[in-house]
C-alpha positions as CSV (number, residue, x, y, z in Angstrom):
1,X,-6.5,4.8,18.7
2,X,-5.5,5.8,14.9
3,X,-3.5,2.5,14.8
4,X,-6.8,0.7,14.4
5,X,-9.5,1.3,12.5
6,X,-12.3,-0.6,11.7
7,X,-14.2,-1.0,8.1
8,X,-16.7,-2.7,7.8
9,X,-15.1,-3.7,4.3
10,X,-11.9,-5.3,6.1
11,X,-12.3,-8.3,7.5
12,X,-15.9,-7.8,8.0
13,X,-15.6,-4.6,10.2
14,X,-13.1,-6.5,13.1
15,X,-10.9,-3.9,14.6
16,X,-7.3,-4.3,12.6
17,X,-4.4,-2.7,12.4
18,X,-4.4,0.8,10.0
19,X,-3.2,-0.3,6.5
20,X,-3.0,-4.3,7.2
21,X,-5.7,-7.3,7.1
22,X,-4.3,-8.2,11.2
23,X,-6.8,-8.2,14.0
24,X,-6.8,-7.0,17.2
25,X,-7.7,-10.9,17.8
26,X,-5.1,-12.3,16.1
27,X,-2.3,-10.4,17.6
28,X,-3.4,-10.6,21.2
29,X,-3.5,-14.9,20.3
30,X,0.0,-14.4,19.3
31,X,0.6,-12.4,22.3
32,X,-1.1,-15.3,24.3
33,X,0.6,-18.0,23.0
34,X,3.8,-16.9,23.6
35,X,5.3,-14.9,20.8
36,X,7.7,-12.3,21.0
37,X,7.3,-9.2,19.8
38,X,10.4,-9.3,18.0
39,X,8.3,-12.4,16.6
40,X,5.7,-11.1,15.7
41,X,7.1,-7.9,14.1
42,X,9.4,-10.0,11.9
43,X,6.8,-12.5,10.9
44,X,4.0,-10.2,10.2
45,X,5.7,-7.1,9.5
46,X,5.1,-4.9,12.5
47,X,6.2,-2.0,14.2
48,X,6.2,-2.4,18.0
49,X,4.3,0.4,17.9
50,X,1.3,-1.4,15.8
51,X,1.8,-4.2,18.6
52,X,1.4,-2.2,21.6
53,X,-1.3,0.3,20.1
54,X,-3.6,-3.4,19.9
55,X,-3.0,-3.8,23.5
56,X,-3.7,0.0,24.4
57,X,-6.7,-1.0,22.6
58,X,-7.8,-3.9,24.3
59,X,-6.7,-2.5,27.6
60,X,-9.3,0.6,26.6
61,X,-12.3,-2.0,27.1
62,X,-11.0,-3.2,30.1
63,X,-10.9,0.7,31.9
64,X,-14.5,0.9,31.2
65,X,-15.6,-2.2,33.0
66,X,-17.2,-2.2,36.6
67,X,-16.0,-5.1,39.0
68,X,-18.5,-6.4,41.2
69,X,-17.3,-8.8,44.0
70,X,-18.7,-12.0,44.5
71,X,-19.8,-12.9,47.5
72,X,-19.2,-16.8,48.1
């Protein structure tokens, strides 16, 4: 995941994107609330690239889970 990096002298070591001040956080809350990606690439600068290697990296958290059924 080159696209972010994490220091912990940027934005007190949250995962951003390489070479910006944007967190993985802030772009999946655009992503939630509705914004485009053209959105988001105009208003922030972005590449779709930047946009979709945060959710590759959010996603990567998710394939390492176990899911264990509730029974009711």
């Amino acid at each position: 995941m080159a696209d972010i990096v994490i220091d912990e002298n940027v934005r007190h070591g949250k995962p951003v994107i390489k070479g910006t001040r944007i967190t993985v956080d802030e772009v999946l809350g655009m992503l939630e609330a509705g914004m485009a990606y053209e959105e988001i690439e105009r208003e922030y600068k972005l590449k779709r690239s930047q946009i979709l290697a945060v959710i590759r990296y959010a996603a990567s958290f998710v394939l390492g889970e176990e899911v264990h059924k509730i029974h009711a």
